[in-house]
C-alpha positions in Angstrom: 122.2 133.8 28.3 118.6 134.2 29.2 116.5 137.1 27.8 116.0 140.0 29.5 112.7 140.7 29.4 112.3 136.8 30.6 113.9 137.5 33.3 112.0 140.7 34.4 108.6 139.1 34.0 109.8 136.1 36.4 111.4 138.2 38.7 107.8 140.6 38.8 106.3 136.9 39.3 107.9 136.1 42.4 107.8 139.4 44.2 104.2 139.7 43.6 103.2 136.4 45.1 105.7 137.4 48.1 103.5 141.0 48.4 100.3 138.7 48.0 101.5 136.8 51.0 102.3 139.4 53.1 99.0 140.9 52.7 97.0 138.2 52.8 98.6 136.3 55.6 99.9 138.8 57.9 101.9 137.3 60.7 102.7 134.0 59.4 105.8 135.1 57.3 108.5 136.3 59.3 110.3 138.5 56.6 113.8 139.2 56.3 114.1 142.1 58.5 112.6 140.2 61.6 115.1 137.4 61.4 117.9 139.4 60.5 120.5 141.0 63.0 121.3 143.5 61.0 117.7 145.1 61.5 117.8 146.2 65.5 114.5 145.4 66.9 113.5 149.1 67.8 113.6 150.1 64.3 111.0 148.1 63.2 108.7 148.2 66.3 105.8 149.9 64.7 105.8 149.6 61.2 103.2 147.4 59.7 103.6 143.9 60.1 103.0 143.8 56.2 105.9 145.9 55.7 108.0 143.6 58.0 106.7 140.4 56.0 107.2 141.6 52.8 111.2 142.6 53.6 113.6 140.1 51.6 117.1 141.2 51.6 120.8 140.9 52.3 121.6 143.8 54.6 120.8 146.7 55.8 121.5 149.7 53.4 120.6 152.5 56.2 122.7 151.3 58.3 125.8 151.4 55.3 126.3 154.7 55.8 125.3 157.6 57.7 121.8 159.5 56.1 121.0 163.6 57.7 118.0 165.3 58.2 116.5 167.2 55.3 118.1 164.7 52.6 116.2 162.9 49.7 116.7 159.4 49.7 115.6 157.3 47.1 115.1 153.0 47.4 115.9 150.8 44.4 113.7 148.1 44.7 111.3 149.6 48.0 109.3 146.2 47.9 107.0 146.9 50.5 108.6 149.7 51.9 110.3 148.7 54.9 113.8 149.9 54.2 111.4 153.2 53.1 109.7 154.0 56.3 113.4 154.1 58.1 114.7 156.3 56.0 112.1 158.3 56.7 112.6 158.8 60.2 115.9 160.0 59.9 115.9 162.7 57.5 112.4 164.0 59.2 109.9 166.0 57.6 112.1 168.3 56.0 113.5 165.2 54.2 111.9 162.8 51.2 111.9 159.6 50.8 111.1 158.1 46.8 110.7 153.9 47.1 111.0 152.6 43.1 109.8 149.0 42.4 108.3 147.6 39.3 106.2 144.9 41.0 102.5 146.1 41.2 101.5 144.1 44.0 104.5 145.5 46.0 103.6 149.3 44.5 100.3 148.5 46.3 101.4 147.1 49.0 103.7 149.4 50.0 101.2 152.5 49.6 98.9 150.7 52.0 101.7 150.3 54.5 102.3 154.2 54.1 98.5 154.6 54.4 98.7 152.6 58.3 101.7 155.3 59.5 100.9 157.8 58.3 104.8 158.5 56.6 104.0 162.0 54.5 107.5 162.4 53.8 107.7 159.2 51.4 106.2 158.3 48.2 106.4 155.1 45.8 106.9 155.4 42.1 106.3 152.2 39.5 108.9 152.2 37.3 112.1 149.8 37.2 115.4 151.1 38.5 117.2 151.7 35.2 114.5 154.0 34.4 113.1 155.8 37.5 111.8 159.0 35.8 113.4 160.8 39.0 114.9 164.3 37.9 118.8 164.5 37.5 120.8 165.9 40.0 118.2 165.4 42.5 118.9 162.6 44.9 121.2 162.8 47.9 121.4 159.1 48.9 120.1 156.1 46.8 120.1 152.9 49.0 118.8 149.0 47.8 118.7 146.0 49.2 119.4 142.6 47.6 117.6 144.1 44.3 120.6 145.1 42.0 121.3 141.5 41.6 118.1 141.1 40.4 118.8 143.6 37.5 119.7 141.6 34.0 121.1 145.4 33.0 123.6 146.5 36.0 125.2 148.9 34.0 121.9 150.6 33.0 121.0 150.8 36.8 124.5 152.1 37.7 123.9 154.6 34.9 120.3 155.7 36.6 122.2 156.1 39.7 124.4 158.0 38.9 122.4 160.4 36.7 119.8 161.0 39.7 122.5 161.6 42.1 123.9 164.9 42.9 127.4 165.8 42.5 129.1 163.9 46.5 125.8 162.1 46.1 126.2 158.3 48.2 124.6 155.1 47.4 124.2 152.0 50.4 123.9 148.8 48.2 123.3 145.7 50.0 123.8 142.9 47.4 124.6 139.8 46.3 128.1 139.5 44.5 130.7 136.5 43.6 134.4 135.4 44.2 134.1 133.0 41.7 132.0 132.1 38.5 129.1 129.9 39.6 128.8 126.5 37.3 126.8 126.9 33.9 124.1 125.0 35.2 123.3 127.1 38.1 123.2 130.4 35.9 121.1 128.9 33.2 118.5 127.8 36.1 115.6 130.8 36.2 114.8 129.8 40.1 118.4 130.6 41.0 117.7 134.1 39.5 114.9 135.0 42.0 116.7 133.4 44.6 119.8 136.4 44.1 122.0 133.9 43.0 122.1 133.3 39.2 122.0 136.8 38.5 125.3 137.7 41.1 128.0 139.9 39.4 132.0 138.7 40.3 133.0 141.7 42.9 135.4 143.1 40.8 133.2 143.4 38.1 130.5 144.8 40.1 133.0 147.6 41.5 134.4 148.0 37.7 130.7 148.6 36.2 130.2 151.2 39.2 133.2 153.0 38.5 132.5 153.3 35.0 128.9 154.7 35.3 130.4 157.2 37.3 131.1 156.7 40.8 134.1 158.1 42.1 134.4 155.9 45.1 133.5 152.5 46.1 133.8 151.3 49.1 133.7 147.9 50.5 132.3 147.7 53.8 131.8 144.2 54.3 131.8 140.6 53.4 129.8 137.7 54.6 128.6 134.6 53.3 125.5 134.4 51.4 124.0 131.5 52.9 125.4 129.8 55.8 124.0 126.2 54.8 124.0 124.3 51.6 126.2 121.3 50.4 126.9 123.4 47.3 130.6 123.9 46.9 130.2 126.9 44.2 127.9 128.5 47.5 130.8 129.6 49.6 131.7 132.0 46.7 128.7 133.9 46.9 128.6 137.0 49.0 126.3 139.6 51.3 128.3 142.3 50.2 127.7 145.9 51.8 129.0 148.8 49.2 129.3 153.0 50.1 129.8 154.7 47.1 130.3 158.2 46.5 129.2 159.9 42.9 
């Protein structure tokens, strides 16, 4: 098993050369969110190109589930704020909007990108997402994207989740999970850990640790492959999984 705090520091490596690149060479990385379908183009016409570039994901967690005006919504793992910004716009002014990532470059990057629109209603906090800081029983929706994966403590996040929630509070995870146990090799393999892969949870252990922290319903709603290319055979167990729970 590799250490945790191993893991962390390669996991803040790679993020922070992906918010250098964003900011340093603005239009030449697509990002997640402009390739992906499950971003409709007229939500992210606008936001900062940064923001766009930055984006590295799975899904989509605004669209999981359904997010009202006035709420606060909190982002594990904000990046550079993308998934932030949306949120934004639909709970309004009324609303807040709290992006967590431990990455400085991306903490940076992301308070630029709030700097270009302007986006009063949201704020970035550096911290890691088993220990956000955020008051309890203060949150109405937490949503992440491809991050929990990137956790080496998933029950400790679950945990944080569930403590910042309020009581019918709903979470929108876009994530990686498995079917079936990836070869040894693969796990033990540091790259496969920032690529969302090594670090992937079976599904009914992932749904198990969310019931235990707390969660009173877990939803599954819906399933796709990871990756739709690769001769790896262990590949086709690995999952885009969209989750709606309830606390």
């Amino acid at each position: 098993m590799l250490d945790k705090e191993i893991i962390i520091e390669k996991v803040k490596d790679e993020y922070s050369e992906l918010a250098k690149g964003a900011s340093e060479c603005c239009g030449v990385r697509e990002g997640f969110a402009s390739r992906s379908s499950t971003y409709d183009t007229g939500q992210i016409q606008g936001l900062p190109q940064e923001a766009i570039a930055a984006s590295a994901g799975c899904g989509n967690p605004n669209a999981i589930g359904e997010l009202r005006h006035g709420e606060t919504v909190v982002d594990f793992g904000s990046g550079g704020g993308i998934d932030c910004f949306l949120a934004s716009q639909i709970v309004g002014k009324e609303g807040q909007v709290i992006g967590v990532d431990m990455t400085q470059e991306m903490y940076d990057l992301a308070n630029d990108n709030k700097a270009k629109i302007g986006a009063e209603n949201v704020e970035f906090r550096l911290a890691q997402i088993d220990e956000t800081g955020i008051e309890s029983n203060s949150v109405d929706v937490i949503i992440s994207n491809c991050v929990i994966v990137l956790a080496p403590d998933k029950d400790a996040v679950f945990r944080e989740a569930v403590r910042i929630l309020r009581s019918g509070g709903r979470m929108h995870i876009s994530d990686v999970m498995l079917r079936s146990i990836l070869p040894t090799n693969v796990v033990a393999d540091m790259d496969n850990w920032t690529q969302c892969i090594a670090g992937a949870e079976l599904l009914d252990n992932y749904i198990n640790m969310m019931v235990d922290a707390g969660f009173s319903s877990v939803e599954i709603v819906s399933d796709k492959p990871f990756k739709a290319e690769g001769d790896e055979g262990w590949m086709d167990s690995v999952r885009s999984i969209n989750i709606l729970a309830v606390k």
